[in-house]
Every structure is written in structure tokens, then in C-alpha cells.
C-alpha positions as CSV (number, residue, x, y, z in Angstrom):
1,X,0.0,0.0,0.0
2,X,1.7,3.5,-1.0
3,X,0.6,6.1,1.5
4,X,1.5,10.2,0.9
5,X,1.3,12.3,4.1
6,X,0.9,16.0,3.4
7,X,1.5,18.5,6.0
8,X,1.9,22.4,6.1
9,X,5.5,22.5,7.5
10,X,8.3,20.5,8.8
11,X,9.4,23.1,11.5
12,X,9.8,21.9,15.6
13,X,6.4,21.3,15.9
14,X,4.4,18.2,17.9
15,X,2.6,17.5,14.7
16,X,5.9,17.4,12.6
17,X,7.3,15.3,15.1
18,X,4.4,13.1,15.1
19,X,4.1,12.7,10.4
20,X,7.7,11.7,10.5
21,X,7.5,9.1,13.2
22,X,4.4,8.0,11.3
23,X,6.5,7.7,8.3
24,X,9.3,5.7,9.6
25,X,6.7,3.2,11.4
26,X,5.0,2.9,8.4
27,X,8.0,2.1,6.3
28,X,9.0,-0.7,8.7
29,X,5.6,-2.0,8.5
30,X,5.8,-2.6,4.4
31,X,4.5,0.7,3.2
32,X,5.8,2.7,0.6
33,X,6.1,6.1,1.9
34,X,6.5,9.7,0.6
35,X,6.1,13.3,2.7
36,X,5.2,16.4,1.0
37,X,5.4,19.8,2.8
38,X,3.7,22.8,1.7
39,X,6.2,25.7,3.0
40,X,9.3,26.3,5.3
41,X,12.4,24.7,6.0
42,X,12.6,20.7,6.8
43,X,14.1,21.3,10.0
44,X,12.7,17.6,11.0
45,X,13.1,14.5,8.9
46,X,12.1,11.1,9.2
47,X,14.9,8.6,10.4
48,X,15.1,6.7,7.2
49,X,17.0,8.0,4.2
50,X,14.5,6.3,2.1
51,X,11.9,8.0,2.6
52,X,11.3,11.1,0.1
53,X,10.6,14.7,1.2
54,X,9.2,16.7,-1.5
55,X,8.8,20.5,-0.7
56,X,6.3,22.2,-2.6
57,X,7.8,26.0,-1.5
58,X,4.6,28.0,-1.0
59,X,5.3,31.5,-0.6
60,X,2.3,33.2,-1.4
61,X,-1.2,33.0,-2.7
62,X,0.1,32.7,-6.3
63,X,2.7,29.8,-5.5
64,X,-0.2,28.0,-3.6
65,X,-1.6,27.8,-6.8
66,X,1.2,26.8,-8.7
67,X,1.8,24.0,-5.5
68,X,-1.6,22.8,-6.3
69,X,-0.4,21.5,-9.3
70,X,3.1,20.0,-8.3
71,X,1.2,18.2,-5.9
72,X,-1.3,16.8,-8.4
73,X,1.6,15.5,-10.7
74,X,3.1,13.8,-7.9
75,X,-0.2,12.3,-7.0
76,X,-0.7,11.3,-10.7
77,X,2.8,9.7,-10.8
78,X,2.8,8.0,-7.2
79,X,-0.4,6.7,-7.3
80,X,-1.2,6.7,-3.8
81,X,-4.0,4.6,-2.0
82,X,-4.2,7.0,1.0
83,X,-3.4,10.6,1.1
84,X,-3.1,11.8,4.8
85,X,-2.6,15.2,5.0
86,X,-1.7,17.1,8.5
87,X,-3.1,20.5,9.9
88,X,-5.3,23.1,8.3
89,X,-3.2,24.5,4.8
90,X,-2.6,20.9,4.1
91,X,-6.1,19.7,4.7
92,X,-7.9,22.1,2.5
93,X,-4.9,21.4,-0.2
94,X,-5.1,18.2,-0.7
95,X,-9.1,18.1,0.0
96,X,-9.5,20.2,-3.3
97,X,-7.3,17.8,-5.5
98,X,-10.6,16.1,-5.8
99,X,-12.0,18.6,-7.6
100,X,-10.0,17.7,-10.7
101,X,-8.4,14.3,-9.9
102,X,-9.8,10.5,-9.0
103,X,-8.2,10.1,-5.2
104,X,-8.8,6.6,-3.9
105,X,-8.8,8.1,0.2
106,X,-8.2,11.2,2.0
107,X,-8.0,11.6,5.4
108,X,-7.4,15.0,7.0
109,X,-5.8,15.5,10.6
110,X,-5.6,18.0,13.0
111,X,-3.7,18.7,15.1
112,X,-5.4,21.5,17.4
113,X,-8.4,22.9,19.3
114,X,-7.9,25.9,17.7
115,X,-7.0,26.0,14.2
116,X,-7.8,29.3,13.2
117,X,-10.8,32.2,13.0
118,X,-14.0,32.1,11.1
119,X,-12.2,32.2,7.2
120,X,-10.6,28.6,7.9
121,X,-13.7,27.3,9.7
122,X,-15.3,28.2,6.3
123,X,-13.2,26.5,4.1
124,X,-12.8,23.5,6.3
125,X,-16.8,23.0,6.2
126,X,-17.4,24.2,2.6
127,X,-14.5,21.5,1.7
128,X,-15.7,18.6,4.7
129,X,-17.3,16.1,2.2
130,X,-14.2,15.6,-0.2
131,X,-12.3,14.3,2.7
132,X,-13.4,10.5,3.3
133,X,-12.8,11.1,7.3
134,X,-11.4,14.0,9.1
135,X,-9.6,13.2,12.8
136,X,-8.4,15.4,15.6
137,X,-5.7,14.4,18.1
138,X,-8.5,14.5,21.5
139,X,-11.9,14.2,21.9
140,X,-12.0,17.6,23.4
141,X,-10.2,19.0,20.0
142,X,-13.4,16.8,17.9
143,X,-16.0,18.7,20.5
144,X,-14.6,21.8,19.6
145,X,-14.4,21.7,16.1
146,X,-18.0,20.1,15.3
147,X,-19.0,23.2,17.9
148,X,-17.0,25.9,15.3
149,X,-18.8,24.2,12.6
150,X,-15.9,23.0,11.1
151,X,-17.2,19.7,10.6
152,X,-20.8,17.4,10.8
153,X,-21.0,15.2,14.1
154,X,-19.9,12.0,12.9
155,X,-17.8,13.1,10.4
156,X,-14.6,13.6,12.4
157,X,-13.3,11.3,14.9
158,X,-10.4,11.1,17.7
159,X,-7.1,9.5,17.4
160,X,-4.1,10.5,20.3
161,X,-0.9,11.2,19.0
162,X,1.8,8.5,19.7
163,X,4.7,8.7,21.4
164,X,8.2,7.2,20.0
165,X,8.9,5.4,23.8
166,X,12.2,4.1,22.8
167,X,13.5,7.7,22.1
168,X,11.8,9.3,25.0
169,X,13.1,7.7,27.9
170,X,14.7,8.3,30.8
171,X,18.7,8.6,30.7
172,X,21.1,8.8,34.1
173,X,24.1,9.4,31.4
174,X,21.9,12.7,29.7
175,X,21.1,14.0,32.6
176,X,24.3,14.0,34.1
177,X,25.8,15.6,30.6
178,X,22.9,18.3,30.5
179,X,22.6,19.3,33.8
180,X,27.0,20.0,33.8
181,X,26.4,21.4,30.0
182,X,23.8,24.1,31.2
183,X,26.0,24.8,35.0
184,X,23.0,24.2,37.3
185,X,24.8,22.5,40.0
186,X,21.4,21.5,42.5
187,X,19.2,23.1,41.3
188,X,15.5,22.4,40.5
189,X,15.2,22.3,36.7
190,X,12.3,23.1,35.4
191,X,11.7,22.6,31.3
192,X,9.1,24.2,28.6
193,X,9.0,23.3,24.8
194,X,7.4,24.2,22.4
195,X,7.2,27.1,19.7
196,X,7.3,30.9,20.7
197,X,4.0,31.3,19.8
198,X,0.3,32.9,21.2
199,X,-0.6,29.4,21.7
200,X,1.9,28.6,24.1
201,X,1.2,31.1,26.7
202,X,4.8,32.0,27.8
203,X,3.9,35.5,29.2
204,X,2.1,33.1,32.0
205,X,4.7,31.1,32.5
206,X,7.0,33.8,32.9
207,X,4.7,35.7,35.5
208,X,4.4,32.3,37.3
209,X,8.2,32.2,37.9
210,X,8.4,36.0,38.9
211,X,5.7,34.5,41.5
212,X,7.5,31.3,42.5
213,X,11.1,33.3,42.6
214,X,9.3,34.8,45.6
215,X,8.6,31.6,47.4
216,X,11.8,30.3,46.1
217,X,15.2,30.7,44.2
218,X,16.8,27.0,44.3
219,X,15.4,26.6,40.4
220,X,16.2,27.6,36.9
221,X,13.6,27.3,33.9
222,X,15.0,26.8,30.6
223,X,12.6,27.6,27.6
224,X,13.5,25.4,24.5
225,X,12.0,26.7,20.9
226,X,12.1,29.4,18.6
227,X,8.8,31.7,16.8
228,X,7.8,35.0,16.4
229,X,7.7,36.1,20.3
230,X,10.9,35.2,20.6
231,X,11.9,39.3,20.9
232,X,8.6,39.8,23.0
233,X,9.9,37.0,25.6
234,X,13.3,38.3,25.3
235,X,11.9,41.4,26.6
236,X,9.6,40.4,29.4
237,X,12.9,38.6,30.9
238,X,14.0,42.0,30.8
239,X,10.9,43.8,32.6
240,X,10.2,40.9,35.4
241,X,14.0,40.9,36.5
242,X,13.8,37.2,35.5
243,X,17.2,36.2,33.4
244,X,19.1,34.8,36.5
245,X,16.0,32.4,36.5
246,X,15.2,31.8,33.2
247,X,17.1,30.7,29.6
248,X,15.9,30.6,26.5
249,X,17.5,27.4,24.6
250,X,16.2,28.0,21.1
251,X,16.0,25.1,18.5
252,X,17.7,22.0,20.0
253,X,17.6,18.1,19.1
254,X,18.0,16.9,22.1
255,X,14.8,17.1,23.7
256,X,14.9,13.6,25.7
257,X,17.8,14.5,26.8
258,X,17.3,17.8,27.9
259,X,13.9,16.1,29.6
260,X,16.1,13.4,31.4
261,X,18.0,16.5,33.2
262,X,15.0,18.2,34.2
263,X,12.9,17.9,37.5
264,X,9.5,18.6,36.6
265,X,8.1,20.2,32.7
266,X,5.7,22.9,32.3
267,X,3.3,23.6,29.8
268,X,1.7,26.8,30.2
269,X,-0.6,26.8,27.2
270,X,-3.6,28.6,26.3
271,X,-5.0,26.2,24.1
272,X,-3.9,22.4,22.5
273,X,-5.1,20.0,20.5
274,X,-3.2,17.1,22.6
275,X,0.0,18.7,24.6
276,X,2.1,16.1,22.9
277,X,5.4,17.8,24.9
278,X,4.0,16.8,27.9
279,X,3.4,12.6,27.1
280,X,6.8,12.8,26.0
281,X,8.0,14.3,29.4
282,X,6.0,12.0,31.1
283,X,7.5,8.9,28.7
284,X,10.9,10.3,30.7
285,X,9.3,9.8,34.1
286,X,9.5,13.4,34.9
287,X,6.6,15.4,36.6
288,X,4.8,17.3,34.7
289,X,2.3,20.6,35.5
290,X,0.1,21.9,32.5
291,X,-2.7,23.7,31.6
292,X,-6.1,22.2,31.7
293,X,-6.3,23.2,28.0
294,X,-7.3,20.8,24.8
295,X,-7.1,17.4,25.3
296,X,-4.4,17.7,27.6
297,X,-6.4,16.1,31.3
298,X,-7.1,12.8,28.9
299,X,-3.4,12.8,27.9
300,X,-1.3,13.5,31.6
301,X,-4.7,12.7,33.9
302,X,-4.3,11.0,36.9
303,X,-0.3,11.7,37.2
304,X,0.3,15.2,36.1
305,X,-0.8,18.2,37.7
306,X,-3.8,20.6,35.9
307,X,-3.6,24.2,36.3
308,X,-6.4,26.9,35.0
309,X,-5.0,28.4,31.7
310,X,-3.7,31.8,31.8
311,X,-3.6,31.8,35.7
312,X,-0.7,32.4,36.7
313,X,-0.6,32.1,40.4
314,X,-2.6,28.8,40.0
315,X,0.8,27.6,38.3
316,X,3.1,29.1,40.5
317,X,1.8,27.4,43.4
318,X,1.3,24.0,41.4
319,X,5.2,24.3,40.4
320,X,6.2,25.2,44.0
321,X,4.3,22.3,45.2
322,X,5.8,20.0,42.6
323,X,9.3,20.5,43.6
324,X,8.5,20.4,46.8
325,X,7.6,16.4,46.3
326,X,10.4,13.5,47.8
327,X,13.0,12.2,44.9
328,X,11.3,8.7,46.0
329,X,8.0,10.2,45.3
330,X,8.8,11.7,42.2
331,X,10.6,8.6,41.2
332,X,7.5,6.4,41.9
333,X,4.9,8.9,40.1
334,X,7.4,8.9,37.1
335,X,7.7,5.2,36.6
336,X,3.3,5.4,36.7
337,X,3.4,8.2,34.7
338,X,5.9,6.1,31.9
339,X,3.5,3.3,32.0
340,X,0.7,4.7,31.5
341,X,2.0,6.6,28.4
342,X,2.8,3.0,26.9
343,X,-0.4,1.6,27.4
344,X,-2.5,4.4,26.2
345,X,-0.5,6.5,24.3
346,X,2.4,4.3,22.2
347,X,3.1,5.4,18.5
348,X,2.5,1.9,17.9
349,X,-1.4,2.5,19.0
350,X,-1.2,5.0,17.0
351,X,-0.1,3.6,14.0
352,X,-2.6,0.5,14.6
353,X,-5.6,3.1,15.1
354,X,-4.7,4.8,11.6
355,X,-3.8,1.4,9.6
356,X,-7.0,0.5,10.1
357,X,-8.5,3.4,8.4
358,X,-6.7,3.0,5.9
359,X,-7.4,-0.6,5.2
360,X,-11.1,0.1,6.4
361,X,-14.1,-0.2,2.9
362,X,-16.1,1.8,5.0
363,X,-13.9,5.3,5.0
């Protein structure tokens, strides 16, 4: 069976993440494989060198158009028998190659709770019925969607992200090598990835450490990830007196590492489809506090701690409480917290759960 996965960008995203461990699982399992991206760099790639990444170098609304037709001919020549295609752009480009090519199946994923304002809600509703099933990464992120009238009830259903276990695990050798790498000594290290965007909530985070620095100052937060408020964070670092506290890592590719030499991860969000950072930190047995946001309670609930979103004393006190826990405590919730990642949450369940819509008649 040849699949094509389509997705908007192969930036430092979860969802990236996510479409090239599909790929390489997919490979192993007998598949013929391609990924197409729409625009950006291809700062992550799949594992295996033998599977092709075609960028189609959307720039504007003209080259969109001009993309609409690369990715036809490469439709036309691969011959796929399912087109997956990955968050919003992707979606409603591959969706319209229906209106002027035979497609066998396409199935669109998203990736959010919030994929955008009324103009994509439109087009992903005016566009709905040349997908043969839509999914969403949490039944929360389906609820919402079918509530925005992006889609019919019934007409979208819920698939969890998988997480890559053997990758994200817990390492005495990486944490030892980060924790001398970023000079911490004995400190509490707290960790946040994830793009430098609205989405992300950093401004709360940041005013939840000017809170906990109050309570306490045995701790250092280190921010991995790059975006557009990267100059705006810079800044509030500047205002809140925070930068003894507080370094932003930018890109890395280490992130299991980096999770292995931290004491408890934050995700201060304001909205998710899934929090995808925080099963990984969990897969490393670390403690995790997050926002009650998306699909996130399913994903961390019963071992991670839920905080209101944008509340920022709410997640000061839940941080200063979580590194106030025992190292045999925090050990024992780790291990549970590992497990149950693995038996809910595996990128083999994953796999399994989208194999069999793609072997399915009835989608």
C-alpha cells in the first residue's frame, strides 16, 4: 500500500514530530512512503533515508496555486491509495485535489483545538465532504471543532498522538551531561518546549516564575523553541528581573535528553489539540504541571498536575508544590506516569488506530 502524508510544515512542531515518526513506522511495517510539505524549512526528517521529502515552497497566494499542481503531478505519478494530509493548509490542499483528480482516500488531521478564526472554519466546512474522514488528536479537539462548525458530528473522529517510547526515555548518562552542560549544579530544573507562539502562553509562565522566585530561588527554567515572540519573551525577561532564572534554549535536538536533566516540565498553554510535549515528558518519568487546556487532562490525567490556563498564580503554586515532592515520590509517580503513556498512548497505537483506516471499505 503506497501512502502520501501531506502537511503544512516540517518546522519543531508536535505534529511534525508526530508525520515523521508516522513515516518511519510505516516504512517498517511494508509501506511505501513519501512526505510532501507545503512551505518552510525541513528542520525535522524522518529517520530513514529512504523515505522522500518533497517540498512544494509555498510563498504566497500565487505559488499556492502553482503548489496545487506539483502536488497533483506527484499524486498522478505516485499513485497513492491513501493521502493523509496534517493540519489546516494541508487539509484544504489536498481536499480540493478532488475537484480535478480520481483520489482513492483522503483523510485529514488536525492537530489543534484551535485551528484558526472564522475564514478557515469556512473553508474546512465548505471542503468537509471531499475528505473520506477527518480526525483530531482529542476528543476535546473533535467537540470543539463540530461546535466551530468546522465539521458534521460524525464526520470527524479522535485519534491521540503516539509517542516514540524508545527515544523518549529516561537517561542517568543525559542527565548528568545536560545538567553539567547548562551549569546548574542543585538546582530544580524546570523545562518548557514548544514554539514561541500565542498558543503557548509564555507570558504566563514567565509571571508564574516572577511569583515562584518569591517563594523560592533554588530553580532555573530553561525555555526550548524558537517563533515569532521570541523578541517579546526576550523582553519580558528583561521587565520581570527574570534572566538569573530563566534561559531561553532556542532550536535543540535533544529534547529527551534535555527532559532526562530536568525535574518537573511545564506547559503553560492557552489552548492544544493534545500537549504532545508533555506525554513525551512524562515517557521520561519526569513530573509534569500543565494547563487544563485541549485534550491535555485525557493525555497527563491522573499523574500530572492541571492548572487553570492563563492563571498564573494557580501555576506558580502547582510548580512550587511540585518540587516540593520527595525524589522517592517523584521517582514512583514517574515510573506510573511512563507506563501509563505506553499503554494508552504508544506510536504503535497510533499507527494500529490509523492502519486500520486506511485498510477500512467503509472510510
Amino acid at each position: 500500500m503506497k501512502i502520501l502524508l501531506v502537511i503544512t510544515g516540517l518546522g519543531m512542531g508536535g505534529a511534525e514530530h508526530v508525520v515523521v515518526n508516522m513515516a518511519d513506522e510505516l516504512l517498517k511495517k511494508g509501506y511505501e512512503v513519501k512526505i510532501v510539505y507545503l512551505t518552510g524549512s525541513a528542520l525535522v526528517l524522518p529517520k530513514n533515508n529512504n523515505i522522500e521529502v518533497i517540498p512544494l515552497n509555498i510563498t504566497s497566494a500565487k505559488s499556492f496555486v502553482t503548489s496545487y499542481f506539483k502536488l497533483r503531478n506527484i499524486v498522478k505519478c505516485f499513485k497513492p491509495d491513501v493521502i493523509h494530509s496534517h493540519m489546516v493548509h494541508a487539509n484544504i490542499l489536498t481536499r480540493c485535489l478532488r475537484l480535478s483528480l480520481k483520489v482513492k482516500k483522503i483523510i485529514s488531521t488536525s492537530h489543534s483545538n484551535n485551528e484558526g478564526g472564522k475564514a478557515r472554519m469556512l473553508a474546512y466546512r465548505i471542503t468537509d465532504k471531499l475528505a473520506d474522514i477527518s480526525t483530531n488528536v482529542s476528543e476535546d479537539a473533535v467537540n470543539e471543532s463540530i461546535r466551530r462548525g468546522a465539521v458534521a458530528k460524525g464526520r470527524m473522529i479522535s485519534i491521540p498522538n503516539g509517542i516514540d517510547t524508545e527515544t523518549f526515555c529516561f537517561s542517568d548518562e543525559a542527565r548528568s551531561k545536560i545538567r553539567a552542560e547548562l551549569k546548574v549544579d542543585s538546582k530544580k530544573v524546570l523545562l518548557a518546549v514548544g514554539r514561541l507562539t500565542e498558543a503557548k502562553d509564555y507570558p504566563n509562565l514567565l509571571n508564574a516564575i516572577k511569583l515562584l522566585k518569591k517563594q523560592r530561588t533554588d530553580f532555573k527554567l530553561f525555555i526550548v523553541g524558537d517563533g515569532p515572540l521570541k523578541r517579546g519573551l526576550e523582553n519580558k525577561l528583561e521587565e520581570l528581573s527574570l534572566k538569573e532564572h530563566v534561559e531561553l534554549l532556542g532550536l535543540r535536538n535533544d529534547i529527551p535528553a534535555l527532559m532526562s536533566a530536568a525535574d518537573l516540565f511545564v506547559l503553560s498553554s492557552a489552548w492544544e489539540g493534545f500537549g504532545l510535549v508533555a506525554a513525551e515528558a512524562m515517557a521520561c518519568e519526569r513530573l509534569v504541571v500543565a494547563t487544563d487546556c485541549g485534550g491535555v487532562a485525557q493525555v497527563i490525567s491522573p499523574y500530572g498536575v492541571l492548572v487553570k490556563p492563563m492563571d498564573s498564580v494557580s501555576l506558580s503554586n502547582a510548580m512550587n508544590n511540585s518540587m516540593n515532592i520527595s525524589s522517592d515520590e517523584s521517582a514512583r509517580i514517574g515510573s506510573l506516569s511512563r507506563s501509563h503513556i505506553i499503554s494508552n498512548y504508544s506510536l504503535i497505537k497510533n499507527i494500529e488506530s490509523y492502519e486500520r483506516l486506511y485498510n477500512s471499505p467503509n472510510v
